[in-house]
C-alpha positions in Angstrom: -49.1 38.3 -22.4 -46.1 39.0 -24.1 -42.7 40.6 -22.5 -40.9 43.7 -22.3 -38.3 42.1 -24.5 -40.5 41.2 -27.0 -42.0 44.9 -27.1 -38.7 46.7 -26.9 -37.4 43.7 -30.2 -40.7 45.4 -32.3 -39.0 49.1 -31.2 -35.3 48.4 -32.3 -37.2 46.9 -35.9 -39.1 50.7 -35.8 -35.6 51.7 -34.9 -33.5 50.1 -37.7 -36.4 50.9 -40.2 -36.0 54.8 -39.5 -31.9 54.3 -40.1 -32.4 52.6 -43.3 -34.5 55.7 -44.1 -31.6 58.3 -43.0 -33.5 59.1 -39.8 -32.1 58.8 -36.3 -32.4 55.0 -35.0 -34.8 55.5 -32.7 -38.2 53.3 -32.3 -41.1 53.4 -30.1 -44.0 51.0 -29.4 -47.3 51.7 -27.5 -48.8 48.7 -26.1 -52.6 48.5 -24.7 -53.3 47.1 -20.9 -54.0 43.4 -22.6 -50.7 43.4 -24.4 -51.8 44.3 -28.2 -49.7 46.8 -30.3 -52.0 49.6 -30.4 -49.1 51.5 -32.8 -45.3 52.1 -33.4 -43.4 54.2 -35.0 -39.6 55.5 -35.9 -38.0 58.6 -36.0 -39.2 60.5 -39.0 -38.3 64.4 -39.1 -36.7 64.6 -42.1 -39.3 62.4 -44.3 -41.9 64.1 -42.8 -40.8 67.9 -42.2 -41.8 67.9 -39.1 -39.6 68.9 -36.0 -41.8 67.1 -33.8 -41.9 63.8 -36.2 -39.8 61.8 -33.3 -40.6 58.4 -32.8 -42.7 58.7 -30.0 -44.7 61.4 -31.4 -45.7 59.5 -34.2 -46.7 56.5 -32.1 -48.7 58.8 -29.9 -50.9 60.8 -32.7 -51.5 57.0 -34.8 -52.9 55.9 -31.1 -54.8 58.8 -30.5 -56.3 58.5 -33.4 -57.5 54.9 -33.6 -58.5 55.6 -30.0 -60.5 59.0 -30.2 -58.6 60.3 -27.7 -55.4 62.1 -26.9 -55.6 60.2 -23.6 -53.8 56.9 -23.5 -54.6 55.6 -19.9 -53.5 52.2 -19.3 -51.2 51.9 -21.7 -47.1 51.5 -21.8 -44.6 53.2 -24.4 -41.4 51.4 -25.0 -38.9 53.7 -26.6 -35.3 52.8 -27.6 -33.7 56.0 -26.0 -34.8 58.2 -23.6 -37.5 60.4 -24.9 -36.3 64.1 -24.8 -38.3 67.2 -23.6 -40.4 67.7 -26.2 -41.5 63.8 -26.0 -41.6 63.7 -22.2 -44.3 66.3 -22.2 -46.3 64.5 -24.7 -45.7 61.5 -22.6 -47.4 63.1 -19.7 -50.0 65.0 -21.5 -51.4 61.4 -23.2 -51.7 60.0 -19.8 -49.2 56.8 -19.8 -49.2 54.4 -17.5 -45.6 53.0 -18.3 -42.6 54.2 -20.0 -40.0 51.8 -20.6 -36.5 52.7 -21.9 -33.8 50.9 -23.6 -30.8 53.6 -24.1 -30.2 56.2 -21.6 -29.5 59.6 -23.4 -27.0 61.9 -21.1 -27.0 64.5 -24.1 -30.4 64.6 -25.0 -32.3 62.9 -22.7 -35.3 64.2 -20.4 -36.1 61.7 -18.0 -33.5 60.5 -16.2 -31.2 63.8 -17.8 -31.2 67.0 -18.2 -34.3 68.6 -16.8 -35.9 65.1 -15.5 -38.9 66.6 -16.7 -40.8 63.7 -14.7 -39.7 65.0 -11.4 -40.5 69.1 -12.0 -43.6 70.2 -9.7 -45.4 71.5 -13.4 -45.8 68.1 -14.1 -49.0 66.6 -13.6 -48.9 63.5 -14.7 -45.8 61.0 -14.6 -45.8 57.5 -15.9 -44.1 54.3 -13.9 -40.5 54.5 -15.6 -38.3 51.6 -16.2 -35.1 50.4 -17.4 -35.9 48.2 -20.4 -33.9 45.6 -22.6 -31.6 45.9 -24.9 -30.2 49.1 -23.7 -27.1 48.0 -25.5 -28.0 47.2 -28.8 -30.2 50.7 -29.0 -27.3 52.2 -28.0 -25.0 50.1 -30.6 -27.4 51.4 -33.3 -27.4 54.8 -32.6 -23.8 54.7 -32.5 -23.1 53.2 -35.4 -25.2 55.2 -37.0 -23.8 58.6 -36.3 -20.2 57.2 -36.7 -21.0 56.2 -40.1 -21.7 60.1 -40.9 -19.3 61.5 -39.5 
């Protein structure tokens, strides 16, 4: 079975590919029980006008789809900055199993910021969540990224 590095390598390419499209460099990859890629996905509001178009999101709905189901048991989402709100809840709703982060995201974040959405007593389900790899080189990107437009 493949490793979380290899998983979180495939989200920073989903990553890169969304800032080479003007998007914000984020990436996300879901990955089934026995290790296959079931879908990823970058950040993609602005291509798609679509305010939820993150790149979690988007890896959620292609996987619910091929699956034929919004649930997602037994699966783990690698994402290259914590996922914000809006994400978390979709996280929770679709049932994963693991969530595995690269970049935290003291702004933005919902996890381990903010309102930790993980942790409030509305929430019903809450995935394992880890620390992943490369939490420097997501950040890097997304900081490069925003100093170039600037």
């Amino acid at each position: 079975m493949e490793t979380d590095a290899h998983f979180m390598e495939r989200a920073l390419a989903e990553a890169e590919k969304a800032a080479q499209a003007g998007e914000a460099p984020i990436g996300a990859v879901l990955v089934s029980e026995a290790g296959d890629i079931i879908s990823a996905a970058g950040n993609a509001p602005i291509a798609t006008h679509d305010p939820t178009g993150h790149a979690e999101i988007r890896a959620l709905r292609e996987a619910a789809q091929k699956r034929g189901n919004y649930r997602l048991n037994d699966t783990s989402l690698y994402v290259t900055l914590e996922p914000c709100a809006m994400c978390a809840g979709a996280i929770s709703i679709a049932r994963i199993k693991r969530l595995i982060i690269a970049a935290r995201d003291e702004k933005g974040g919902a996890v381990w910021h903010g309102p930790r959405f993980f942790e409030q007593p509305t929430c019903h389900w809450r995935p394992e969540v880890a620390a992943g790899p490369y939490a420097r080189e997501a950040g890097d990107l997304l900081r490069d990224f925003f100093r170039a437009r600037r």
